[in-house]
C-alpha positions as CSV (number, residue, x, y, z in Angstrom):
1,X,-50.6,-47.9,-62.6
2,X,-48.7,-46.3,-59.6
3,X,-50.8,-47.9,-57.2
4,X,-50.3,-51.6,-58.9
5,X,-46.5,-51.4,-59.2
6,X,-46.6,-50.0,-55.4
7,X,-48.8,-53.1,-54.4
8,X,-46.3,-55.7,-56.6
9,X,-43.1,-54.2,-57.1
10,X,-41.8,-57.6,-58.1
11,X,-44.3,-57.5,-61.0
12,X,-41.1,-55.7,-63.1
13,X,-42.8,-55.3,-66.4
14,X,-45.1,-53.3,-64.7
15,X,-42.6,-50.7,-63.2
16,X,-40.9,-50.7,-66.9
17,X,-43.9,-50.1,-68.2
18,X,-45.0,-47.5,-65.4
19,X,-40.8,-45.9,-65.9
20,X,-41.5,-45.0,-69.6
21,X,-44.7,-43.8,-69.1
22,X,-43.1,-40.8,-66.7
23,X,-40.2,-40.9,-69.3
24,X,-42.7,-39.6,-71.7
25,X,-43.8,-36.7,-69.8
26,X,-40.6,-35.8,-69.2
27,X,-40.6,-36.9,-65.5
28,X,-37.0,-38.3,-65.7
29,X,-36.3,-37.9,-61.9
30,X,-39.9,-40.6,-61.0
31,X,-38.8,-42.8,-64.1
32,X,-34.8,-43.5,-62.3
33,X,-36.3,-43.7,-58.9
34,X,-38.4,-46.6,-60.2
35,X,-35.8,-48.1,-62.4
36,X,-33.5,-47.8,-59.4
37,X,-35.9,-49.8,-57.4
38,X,-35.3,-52.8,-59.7
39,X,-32.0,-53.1,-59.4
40,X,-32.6,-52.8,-55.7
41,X,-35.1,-55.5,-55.6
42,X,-34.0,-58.7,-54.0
43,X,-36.7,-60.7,-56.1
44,X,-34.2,-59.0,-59.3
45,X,-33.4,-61.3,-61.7
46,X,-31.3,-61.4,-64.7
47,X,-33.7,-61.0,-67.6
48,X,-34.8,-57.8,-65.3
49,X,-30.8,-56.6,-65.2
50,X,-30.6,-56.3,-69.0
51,X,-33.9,-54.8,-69.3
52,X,-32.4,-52.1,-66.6
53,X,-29.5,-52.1,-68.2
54,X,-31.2,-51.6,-71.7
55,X,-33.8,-48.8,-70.2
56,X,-30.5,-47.0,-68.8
57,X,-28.7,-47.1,-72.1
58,X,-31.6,-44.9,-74.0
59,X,-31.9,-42.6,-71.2
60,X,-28.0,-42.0,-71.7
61,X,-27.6,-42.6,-67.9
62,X,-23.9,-43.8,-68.2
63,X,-22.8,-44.3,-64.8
64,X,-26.5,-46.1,-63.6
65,X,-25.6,-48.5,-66.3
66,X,-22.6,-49.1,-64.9
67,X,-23.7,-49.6,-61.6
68,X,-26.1,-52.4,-63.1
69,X,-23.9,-54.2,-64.8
């Protein structure tokens, strides 16, 4: 799954997909690098920002959500 978000990073789904995935291993640090790469995105749209902002809210990471919204 790495290798298909690296190839489409656009396809964001995919990297949500891909963020909880490394969320369930416990590999928080992979999982807000990729979720941060979202909200960098210039292809980001809206539905996208409250799926970030969602995914931030139940990781409990405060101030990314508020740097999303």
């Amino acid at each position: 799954m790495e290798a298909e978000v690296a190839a489409n990073p656009a396809d964001f789904q995919k990297v949500f997909n891909l963020a909880a995935t490394h969320l369930g291993f416990n590999q928080t640090n992979r999982a807000l690098e990729l979720l941060d790469g979202v909200l960098n995105h210039p292809q980001v749209d809206a539905q996208a920002i409250l799926a970030l902002a969602q995914a931030y809210i139940s990781i409990g990471n405060y101030p990314r959500l508020e740097a999303t919204l």
